[in-house]
LUMSEFI-854967 format. One line per 8 residues: number of its first residue (from 1); their letters; for each residue x, y, z of N, C-alpha, C. Coordinates in steps of 0.001 Angstrom, whole numbers, m for minus. Layout:
BEGIN
NUM> A> X Y Z X Y Z X Y Z | ... .
***
This chain:
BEGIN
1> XXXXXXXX> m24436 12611 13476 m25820 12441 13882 m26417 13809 14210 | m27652 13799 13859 m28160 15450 14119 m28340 15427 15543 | m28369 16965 15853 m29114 16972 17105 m30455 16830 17693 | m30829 16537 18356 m32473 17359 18462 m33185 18398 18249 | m32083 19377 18764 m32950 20858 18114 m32985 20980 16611 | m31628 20560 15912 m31625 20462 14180 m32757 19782 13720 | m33060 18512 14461 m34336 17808 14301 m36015 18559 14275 | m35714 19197 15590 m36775 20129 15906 m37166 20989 14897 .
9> XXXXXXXX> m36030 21501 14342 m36220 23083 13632 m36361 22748 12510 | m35382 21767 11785 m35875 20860 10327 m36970 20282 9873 | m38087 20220 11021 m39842 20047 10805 m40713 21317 10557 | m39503 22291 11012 m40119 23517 10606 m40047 24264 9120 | m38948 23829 8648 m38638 23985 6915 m38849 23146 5812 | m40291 23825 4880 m39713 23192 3764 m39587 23126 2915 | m39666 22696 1477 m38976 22973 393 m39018 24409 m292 | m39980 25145 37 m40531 26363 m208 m39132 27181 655 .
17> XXXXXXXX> m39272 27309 1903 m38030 28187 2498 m37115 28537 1647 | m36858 26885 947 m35154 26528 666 m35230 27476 m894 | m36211 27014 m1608 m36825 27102 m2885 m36230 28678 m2554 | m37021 29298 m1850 m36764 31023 m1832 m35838 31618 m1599 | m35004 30802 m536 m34088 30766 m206 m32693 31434 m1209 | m32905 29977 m1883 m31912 29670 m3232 m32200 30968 m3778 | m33539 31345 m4619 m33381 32044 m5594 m33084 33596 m5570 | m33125 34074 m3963 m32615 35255 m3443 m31078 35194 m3334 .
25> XXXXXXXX> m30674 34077 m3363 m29431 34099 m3088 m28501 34448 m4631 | m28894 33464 m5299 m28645 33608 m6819 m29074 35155 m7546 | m30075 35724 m7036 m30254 37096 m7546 m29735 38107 m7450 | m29192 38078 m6229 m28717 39279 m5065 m29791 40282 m4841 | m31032 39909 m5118 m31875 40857 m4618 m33380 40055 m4227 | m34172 40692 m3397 m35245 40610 m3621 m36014 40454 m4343 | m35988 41871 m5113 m37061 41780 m6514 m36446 41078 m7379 | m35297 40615 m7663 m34831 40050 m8658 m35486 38696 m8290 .
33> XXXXXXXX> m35602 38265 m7300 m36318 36429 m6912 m37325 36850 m7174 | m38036 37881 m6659 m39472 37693 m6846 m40004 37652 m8061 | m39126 38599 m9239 m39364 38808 m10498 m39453 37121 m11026 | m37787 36238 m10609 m38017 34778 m10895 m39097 33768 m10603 | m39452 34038 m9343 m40370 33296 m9273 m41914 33825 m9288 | m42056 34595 m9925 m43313 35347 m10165 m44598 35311 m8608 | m43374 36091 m7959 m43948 36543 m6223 m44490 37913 m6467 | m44976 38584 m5677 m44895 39917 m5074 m43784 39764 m3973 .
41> XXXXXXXX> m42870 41382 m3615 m41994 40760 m2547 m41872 40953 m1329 | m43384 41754 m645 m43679 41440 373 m43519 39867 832 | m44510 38579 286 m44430 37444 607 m42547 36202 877 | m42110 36733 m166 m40696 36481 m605 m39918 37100 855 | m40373 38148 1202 m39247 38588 2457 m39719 38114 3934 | m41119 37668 4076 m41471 37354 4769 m40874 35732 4806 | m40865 35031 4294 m40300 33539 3736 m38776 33370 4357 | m38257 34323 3817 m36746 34873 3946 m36667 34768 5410 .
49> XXXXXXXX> m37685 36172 6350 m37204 36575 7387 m37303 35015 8930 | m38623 34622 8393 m39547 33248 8367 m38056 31622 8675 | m37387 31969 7660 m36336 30950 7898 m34717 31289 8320 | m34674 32758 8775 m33526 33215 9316 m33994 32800 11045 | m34924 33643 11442 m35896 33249 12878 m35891 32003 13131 | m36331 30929 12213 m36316 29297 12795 m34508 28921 12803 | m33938 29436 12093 m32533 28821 12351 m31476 29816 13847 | m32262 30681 13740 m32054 31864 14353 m30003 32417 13850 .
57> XXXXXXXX> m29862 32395 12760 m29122 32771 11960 m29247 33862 11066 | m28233 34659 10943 m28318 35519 9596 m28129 34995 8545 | m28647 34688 7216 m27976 34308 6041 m27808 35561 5250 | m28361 36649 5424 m28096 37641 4588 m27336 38967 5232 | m26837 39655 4356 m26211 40598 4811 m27203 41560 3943 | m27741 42890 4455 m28668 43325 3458 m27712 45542 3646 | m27673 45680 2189 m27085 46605 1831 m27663 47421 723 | m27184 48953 629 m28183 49223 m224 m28116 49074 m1660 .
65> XXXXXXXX> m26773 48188 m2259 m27088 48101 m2965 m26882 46633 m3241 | m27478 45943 m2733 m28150 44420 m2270 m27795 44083 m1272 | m28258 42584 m1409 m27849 41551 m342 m26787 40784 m557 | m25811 40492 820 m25151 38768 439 m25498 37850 1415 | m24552 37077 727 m24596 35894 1683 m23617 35931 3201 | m23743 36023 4266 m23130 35572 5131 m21964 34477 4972 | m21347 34246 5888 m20480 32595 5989 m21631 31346 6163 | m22403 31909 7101 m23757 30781 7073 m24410 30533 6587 .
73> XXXXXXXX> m25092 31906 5644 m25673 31755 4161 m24758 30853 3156 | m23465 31043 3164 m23125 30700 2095 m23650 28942 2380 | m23266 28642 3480 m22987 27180 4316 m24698 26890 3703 | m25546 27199 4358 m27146 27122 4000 m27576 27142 2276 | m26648 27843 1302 m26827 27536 m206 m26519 26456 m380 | m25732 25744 42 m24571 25009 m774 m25798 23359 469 | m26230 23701 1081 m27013 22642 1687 m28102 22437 807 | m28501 23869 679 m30535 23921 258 m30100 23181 m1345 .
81> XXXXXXXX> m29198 23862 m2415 m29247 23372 m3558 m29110 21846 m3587 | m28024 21264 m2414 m28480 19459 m2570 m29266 18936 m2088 | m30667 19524 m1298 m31427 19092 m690 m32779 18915 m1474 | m32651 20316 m2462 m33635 20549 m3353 m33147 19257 m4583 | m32127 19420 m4902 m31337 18201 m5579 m32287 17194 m5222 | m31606 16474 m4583 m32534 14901 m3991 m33848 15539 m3771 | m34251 16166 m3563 m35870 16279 m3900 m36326 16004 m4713 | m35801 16642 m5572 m36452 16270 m7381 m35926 15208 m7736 .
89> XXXXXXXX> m34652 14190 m7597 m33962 13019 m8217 m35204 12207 m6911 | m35449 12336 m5885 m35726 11085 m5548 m38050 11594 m6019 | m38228 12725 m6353 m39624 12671 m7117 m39493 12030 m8111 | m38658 12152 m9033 m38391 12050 m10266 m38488 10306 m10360 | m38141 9813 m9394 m38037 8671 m9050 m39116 7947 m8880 | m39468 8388 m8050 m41183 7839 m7852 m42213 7871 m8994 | m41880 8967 m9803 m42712 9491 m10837 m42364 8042 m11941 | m41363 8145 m12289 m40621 6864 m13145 m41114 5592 m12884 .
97> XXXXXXXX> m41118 5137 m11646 m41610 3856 m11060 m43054 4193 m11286 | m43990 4851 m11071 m45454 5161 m11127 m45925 4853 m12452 | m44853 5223 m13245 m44920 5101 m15042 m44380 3899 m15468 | m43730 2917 m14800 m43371 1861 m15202 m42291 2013 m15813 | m41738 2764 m15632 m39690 3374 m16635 m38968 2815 m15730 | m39396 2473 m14197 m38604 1629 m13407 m38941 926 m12449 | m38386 m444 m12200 m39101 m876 m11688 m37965 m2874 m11969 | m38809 m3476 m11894 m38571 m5142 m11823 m39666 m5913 m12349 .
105> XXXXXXXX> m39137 m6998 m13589 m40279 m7797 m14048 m39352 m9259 m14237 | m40240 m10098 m13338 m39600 m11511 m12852 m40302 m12242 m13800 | m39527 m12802 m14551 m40305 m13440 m16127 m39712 m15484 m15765 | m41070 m15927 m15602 m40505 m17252 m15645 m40884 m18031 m17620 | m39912 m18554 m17734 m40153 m19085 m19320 m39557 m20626 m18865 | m40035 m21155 m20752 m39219 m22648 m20578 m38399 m22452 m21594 | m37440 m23130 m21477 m35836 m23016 m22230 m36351 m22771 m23623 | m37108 m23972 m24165 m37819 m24157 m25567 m38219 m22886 m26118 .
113> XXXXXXXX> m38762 m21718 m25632 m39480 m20449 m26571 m38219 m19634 m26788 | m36610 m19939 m26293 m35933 m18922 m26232 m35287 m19008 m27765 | m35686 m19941 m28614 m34940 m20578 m30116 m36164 m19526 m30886 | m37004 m19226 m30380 m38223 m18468 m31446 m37846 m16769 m31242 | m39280 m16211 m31348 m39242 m14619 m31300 m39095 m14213 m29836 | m39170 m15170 m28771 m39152 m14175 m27660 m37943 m13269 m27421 | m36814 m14295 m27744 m35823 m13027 m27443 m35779 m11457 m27865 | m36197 m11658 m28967 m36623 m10342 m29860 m37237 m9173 m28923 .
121> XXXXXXXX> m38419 m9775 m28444 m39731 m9448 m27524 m38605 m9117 m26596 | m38081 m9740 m25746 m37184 m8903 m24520 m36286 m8117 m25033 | m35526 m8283 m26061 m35037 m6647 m27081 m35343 m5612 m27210 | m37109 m5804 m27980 m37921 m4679 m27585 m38172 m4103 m26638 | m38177 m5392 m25283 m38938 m4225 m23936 m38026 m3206 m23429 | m36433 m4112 m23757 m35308 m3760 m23156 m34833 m2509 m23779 | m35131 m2161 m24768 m34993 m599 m25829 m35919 298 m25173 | m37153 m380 m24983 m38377 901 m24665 m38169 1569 m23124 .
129> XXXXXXXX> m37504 8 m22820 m37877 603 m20728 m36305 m184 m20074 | m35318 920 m20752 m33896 605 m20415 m33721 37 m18988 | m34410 1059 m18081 m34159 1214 m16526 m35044 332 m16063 | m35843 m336 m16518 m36701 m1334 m15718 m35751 m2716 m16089 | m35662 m3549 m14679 m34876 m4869 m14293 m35500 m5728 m14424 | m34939 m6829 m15632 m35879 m8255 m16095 m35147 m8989 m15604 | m35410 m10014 m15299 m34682 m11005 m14918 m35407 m12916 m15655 | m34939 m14024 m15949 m35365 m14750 m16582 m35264 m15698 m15406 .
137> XXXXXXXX> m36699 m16886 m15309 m36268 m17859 m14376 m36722 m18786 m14526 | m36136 m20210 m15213 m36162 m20948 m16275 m37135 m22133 m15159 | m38587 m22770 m15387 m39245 m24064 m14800 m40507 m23972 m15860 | m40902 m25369 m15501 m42045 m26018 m16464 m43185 m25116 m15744 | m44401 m25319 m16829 m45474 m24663 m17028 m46222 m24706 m15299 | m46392 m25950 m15165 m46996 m26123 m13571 m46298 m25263 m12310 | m45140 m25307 m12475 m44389 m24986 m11232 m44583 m23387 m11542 | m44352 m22744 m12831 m44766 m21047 m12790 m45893 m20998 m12925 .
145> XXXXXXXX> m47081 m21649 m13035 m48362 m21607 m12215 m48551 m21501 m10073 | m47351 m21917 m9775 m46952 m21844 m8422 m46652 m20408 m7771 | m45774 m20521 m8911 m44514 m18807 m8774 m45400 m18052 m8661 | m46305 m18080 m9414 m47609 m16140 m9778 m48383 m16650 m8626 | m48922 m17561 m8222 m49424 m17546 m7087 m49073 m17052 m6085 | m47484 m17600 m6031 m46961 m17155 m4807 m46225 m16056 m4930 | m46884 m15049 m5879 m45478 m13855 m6378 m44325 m14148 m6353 | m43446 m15132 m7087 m42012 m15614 m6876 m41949 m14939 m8228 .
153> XXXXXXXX> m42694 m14558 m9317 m42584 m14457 m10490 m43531 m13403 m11098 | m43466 m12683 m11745 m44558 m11772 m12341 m45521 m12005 m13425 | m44387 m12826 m14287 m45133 m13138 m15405 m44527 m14706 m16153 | m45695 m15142 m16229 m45019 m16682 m17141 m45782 m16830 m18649 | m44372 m17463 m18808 m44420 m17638 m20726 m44479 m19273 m20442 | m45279 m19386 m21541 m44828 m20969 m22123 m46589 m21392 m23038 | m46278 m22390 m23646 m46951 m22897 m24914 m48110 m23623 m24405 | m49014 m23390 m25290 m50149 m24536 m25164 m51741 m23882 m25332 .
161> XXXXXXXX> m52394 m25325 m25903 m53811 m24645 m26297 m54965 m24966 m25198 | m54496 m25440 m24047 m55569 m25586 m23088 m56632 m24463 m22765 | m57125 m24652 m21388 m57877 m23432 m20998 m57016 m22702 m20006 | m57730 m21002 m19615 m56710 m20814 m18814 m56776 m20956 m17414 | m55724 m20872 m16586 m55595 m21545 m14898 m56559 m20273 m14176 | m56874 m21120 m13257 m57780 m20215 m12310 m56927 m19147 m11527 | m57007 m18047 m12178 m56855 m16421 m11223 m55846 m16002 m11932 | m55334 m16622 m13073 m54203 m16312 m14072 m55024 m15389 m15255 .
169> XXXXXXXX> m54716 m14467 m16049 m54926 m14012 m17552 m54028 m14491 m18159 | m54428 m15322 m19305 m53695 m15542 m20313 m53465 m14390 m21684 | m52590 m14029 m22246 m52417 m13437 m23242 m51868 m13415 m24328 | m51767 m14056 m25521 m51631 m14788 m26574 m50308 m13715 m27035 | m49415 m13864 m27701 m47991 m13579 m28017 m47444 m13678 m29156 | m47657 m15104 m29507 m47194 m15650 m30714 m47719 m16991 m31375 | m48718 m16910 m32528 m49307 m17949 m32880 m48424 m19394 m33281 | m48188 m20392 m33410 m47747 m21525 m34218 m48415 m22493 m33786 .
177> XXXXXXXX> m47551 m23563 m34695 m47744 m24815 m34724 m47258 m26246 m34467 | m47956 m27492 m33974 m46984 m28363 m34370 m46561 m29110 m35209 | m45521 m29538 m35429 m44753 m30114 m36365 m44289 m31514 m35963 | m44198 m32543 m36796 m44018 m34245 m36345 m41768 m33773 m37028 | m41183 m34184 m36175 m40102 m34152 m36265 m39321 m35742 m36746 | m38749 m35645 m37684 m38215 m36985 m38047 m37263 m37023 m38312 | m36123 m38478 m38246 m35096 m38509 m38761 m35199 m38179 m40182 | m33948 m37516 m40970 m34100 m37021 m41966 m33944 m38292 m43060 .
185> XXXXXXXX> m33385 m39557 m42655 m32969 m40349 m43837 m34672 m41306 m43886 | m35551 m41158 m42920 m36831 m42093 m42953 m37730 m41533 m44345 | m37921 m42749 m44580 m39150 m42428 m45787 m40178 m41503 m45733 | m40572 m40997 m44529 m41804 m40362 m44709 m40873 m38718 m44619 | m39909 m38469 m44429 m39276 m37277 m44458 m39374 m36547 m45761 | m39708 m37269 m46689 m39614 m37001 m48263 m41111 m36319 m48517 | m42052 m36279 m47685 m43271 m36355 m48331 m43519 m34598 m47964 | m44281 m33797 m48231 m44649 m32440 m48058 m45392 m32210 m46455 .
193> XXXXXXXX> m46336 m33225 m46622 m46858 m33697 m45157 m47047 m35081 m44570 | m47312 m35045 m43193 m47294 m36822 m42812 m48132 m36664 m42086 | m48507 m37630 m42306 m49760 m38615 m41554 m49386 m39048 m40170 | m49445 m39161 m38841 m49423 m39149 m37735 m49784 m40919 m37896 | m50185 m41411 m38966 m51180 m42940 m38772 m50146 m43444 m39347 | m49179 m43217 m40255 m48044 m43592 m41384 m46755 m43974 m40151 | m46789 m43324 m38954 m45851 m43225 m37871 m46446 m43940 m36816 | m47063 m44813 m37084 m47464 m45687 m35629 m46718 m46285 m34902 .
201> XXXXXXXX> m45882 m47063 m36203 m44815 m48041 m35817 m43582 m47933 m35352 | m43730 m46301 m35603 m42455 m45752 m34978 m42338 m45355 m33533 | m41223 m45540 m32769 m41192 m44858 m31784 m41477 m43721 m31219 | m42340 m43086 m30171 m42669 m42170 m29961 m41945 m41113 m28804 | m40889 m40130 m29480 m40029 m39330 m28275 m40942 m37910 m27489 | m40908 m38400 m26541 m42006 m37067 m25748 m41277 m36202 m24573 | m41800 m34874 m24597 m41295 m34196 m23383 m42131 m34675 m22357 | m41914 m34470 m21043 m42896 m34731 m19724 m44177 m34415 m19989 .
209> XXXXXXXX> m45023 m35171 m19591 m46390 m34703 m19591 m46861 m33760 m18225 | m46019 m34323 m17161 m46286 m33193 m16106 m45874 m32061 m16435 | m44971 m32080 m17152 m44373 m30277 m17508 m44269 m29891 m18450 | m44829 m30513 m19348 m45103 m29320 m20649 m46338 m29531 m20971 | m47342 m28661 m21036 m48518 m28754 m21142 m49094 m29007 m23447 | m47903 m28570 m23986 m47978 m29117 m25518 m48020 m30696 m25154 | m46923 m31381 m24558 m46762 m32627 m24630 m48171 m33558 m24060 | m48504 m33061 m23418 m49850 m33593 m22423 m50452 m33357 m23688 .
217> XXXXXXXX> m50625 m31762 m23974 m52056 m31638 m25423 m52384 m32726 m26025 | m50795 m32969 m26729 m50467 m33721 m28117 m50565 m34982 m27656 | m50205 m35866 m26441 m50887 m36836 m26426 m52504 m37354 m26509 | m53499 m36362 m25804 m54608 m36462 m25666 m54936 m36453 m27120 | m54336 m35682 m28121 m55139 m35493 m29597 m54675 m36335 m29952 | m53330 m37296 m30042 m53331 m38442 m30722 m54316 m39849 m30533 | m54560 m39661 m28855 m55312 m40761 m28765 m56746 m40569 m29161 | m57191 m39287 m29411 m58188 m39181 m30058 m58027 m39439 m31718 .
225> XXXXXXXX> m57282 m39526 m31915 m57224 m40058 m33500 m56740 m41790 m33416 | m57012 m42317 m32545 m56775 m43951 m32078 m55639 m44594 m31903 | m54536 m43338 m31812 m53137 m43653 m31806 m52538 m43922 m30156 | m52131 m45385 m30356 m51598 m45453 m28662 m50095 m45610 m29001 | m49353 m43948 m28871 m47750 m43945 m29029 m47070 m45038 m28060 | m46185 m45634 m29226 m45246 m46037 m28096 m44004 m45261 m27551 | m44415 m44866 m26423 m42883 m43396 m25694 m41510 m44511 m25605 | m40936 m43862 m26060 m39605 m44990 m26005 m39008 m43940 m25156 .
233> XXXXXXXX> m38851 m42440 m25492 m38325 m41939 m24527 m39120 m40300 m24034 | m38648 m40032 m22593 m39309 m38939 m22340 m37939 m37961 m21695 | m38337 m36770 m22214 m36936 m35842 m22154 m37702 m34519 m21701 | m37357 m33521 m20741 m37250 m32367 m20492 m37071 m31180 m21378 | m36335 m31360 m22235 m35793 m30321 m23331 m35865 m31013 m24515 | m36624 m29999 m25662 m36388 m30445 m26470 m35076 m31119 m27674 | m34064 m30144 m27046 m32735 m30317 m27434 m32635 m31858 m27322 | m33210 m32934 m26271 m32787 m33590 m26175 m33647 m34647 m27048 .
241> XXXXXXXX> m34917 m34620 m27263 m35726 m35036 m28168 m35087 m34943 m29479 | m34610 m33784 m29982 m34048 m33716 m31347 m32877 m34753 m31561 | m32127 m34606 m30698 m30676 m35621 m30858 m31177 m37308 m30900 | m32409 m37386 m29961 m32763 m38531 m30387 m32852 m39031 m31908 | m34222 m38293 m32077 m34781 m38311 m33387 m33361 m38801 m34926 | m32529 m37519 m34485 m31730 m37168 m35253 m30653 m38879 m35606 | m31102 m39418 m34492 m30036 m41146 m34564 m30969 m42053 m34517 | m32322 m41515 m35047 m33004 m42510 m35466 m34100 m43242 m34626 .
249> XXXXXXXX> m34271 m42808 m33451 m35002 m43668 m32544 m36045 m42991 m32349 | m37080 m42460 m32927 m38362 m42035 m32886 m38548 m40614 m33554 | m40223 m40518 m33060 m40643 m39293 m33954 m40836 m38076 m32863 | m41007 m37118 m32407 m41465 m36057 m31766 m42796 m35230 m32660 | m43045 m34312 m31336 m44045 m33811 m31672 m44018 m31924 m31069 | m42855 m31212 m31654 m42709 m30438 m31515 m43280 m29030 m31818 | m42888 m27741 m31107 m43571 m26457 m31671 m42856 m25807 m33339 | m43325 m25426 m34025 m43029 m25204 m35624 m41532 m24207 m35334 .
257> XXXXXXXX> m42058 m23412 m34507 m40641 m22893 m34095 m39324 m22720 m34068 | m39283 m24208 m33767 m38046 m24720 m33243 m37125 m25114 m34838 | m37922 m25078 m35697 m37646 m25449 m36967 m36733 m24294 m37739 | m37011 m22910 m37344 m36110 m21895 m37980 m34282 m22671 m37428 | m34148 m23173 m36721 m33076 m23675 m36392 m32147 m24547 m36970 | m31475 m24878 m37735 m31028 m26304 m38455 m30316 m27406 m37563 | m31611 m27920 m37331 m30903 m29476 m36621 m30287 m29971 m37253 | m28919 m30846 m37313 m28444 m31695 m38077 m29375 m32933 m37766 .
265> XXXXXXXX> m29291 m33694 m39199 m30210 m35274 m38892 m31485 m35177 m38678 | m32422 m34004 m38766 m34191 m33719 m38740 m34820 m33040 m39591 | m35920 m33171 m39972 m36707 m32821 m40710 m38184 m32653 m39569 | m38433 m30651 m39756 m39767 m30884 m39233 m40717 m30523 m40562 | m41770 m31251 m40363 m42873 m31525 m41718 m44273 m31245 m40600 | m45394 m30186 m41469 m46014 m30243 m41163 m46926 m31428 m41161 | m48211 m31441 m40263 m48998 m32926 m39981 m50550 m32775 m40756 | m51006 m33894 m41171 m52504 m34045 m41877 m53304 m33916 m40483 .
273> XXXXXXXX> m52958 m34245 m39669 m54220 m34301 m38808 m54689 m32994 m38018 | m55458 m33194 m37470 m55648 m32103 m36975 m54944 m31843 m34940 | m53927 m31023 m34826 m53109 m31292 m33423 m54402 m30018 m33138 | m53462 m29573 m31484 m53206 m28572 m30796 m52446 m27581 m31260 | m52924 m26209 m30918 m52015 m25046 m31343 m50520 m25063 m30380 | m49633 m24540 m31052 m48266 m24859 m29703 m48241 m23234 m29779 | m49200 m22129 m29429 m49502 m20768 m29656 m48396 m19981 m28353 | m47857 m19421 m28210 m47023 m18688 m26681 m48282 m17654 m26070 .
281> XXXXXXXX> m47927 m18306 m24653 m48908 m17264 m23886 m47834 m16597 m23301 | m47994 m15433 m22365 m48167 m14682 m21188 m49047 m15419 m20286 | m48696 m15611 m18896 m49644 m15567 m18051 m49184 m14903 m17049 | m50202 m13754 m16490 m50484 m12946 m15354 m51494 m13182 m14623 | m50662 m12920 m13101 m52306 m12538 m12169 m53301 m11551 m13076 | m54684 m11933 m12019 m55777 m11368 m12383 m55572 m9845 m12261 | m55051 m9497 m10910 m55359 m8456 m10037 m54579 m7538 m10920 | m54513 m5848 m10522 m53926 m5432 m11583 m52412 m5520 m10993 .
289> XXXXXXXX> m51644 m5790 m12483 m50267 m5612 m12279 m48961 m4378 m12102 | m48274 m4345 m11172 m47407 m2996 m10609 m46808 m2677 m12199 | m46884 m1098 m12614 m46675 m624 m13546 m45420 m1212 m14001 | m44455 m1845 m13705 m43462 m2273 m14910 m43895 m3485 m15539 | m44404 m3934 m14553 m45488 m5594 m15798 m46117 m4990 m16716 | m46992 m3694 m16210 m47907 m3590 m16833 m47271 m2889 m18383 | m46212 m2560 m18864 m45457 m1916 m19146 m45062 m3134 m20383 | m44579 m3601 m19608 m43979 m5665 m20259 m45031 m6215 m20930 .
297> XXXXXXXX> m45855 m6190 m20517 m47381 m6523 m21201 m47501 m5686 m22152 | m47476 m4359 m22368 m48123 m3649 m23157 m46997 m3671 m24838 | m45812 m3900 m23970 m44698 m4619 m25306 m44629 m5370 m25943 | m44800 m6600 m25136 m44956 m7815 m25939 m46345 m7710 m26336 | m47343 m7270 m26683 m48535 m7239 m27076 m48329 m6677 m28625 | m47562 m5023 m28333 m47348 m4195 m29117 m46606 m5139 m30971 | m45237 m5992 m30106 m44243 m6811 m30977 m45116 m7809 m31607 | m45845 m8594 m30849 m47188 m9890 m31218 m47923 m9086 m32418 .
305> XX> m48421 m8011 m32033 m49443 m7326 m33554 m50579 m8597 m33626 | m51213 m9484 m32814 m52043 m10174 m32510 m53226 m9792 m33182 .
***
């Protein structure tokens, strides 16, 4: 633990002393620092004499044909160079975080976008801004409408063509579509496109309407085309919608996406009617965001080419 007077006298030095300090020491001369640091060396000896007086120590031994270091000088180099050290590692630091090179970005998503390009998108950010800490934190659309409210989260992903939430920016990512998902052995699997009216009679497999805001869409646009689905079942993940489908017990109404994937037992076919976009947002607070979001944003924007 320091003392008090070390305390005392350590308000009296600073980086400049050490700065001059150092580079007289490394020279063995005067003019040789001053030459380094482009002084005159009146000022340079005054600096010198300036931080022997506050420690009330000799660090130099002065001769005519230079200076050394003392035992205490030496003790006082071997301090100032790690002091000046962490000076610059912990500026350097701040500077980095100021620039968004480091920092933390709390990304809430839903399981569903991780089968498309996002992973890619966190590839990219993760190449550009090594030292900045992502972290993934998997809930439905409503509840990371909660998170950014309550800063639990920085930024939320997930699908849908609504409007956007009050005090949120939305920012568009990745365009698609939806797709009517069917067992692969049903008749209408054969056709190039289907009719949403051709599938009445079929069972209708849906994600939550409280939590996925596609599923809510896509109901509202069917019943605007006079279709009252019958939900035989309602599932959380699409994974689990597909396995349905896949044994036959209804149709879904999924993002186009999900289709680079090979389900066994499905066929996704685009639809005649006219849906909802299943497009990927970003959503951020309004206010501005601490430079590593802002950073995250400017990536996934960059990868989108929007």
């Amino acid at each position: 633990m320091s003392s008090p007077d070390a305390n005392r006298l350590s308000s009296r030095i600073d980086l400049r002393h050490l700065r001059y300090f150092v580079a007289v020491a490394e020279a063995g001369s005067i003019t040789g620092a001053a030459e380094r640091l482009h002084l005159s060396q009146p000022p340079l000896s005054v600096t010198i004499k300036e931080l022997e007086q506050t420690l009330d120590v000799q660090l130099f031994e002065r001769h005519r044909n230079g200076i050394f270091l003392t035992e205490a000088g030496k003790a006082m180099l071997e301090e100032a160079r790690s002091v000046l050290a962490r000076a610059a590692r912990g500026i350097e630091h701040v500077m980095q975080i100021g620039r968004g090179e480091m920092g933390e970005v709390r990304v809430g998503i839903v399981s569903s976008i991780m089968w498309g390009d996002f992973p890619q998108m966190l590839k990219a950010f993760h190449l550009r801004y090594p030292q900045v800490q992502w972290s993934l934190r998997e809930s439905n659309p409503a509840d990371q409408v909660i998170a950014l409210h309550d800063h639990r989260i920085d930024v939320g992903v997930w699908r849908g063509d609504s409007q956007p939430f009050p005090g949120l920016e939305r920012i568009l990512i990745s365009k698609d579509k939806l797709m009517v998902v069917l067992p692969a052995d049903h008749p209408q699997a054969r056709r190039r496109k289907v009719s949403l009216l051709a599938l009445k009679s079929l069972p209708y497999l849906s994600l939550n309407t409280t939590m996925s805001s596609i599923a809510a869409d896509s109901m509202t646009a069917m019943r605007g085309l006079g279709l009252t689905p019958e939900v035989a079942h309602v599932a959380r993940e699409p994974q689990t919608l597909l396995a349905l489908a896949a044994n036959g017990l209804g149709f879904a109404l999924l993002a186009g996406e999900l289709a680079r994937i090979s389900w066994p037992g499905v066929v996704f076919k685009p639809v005649e009617e006219e849906l909802p976009a299943a497009d990927l947002y970003l959503h951020v607070r309004e206010q501005a965001p601490s430079p590593a979001v802002a950073r995250f944003i400017e990536v996934m924007r960059d990868v989108a080419k929007l």
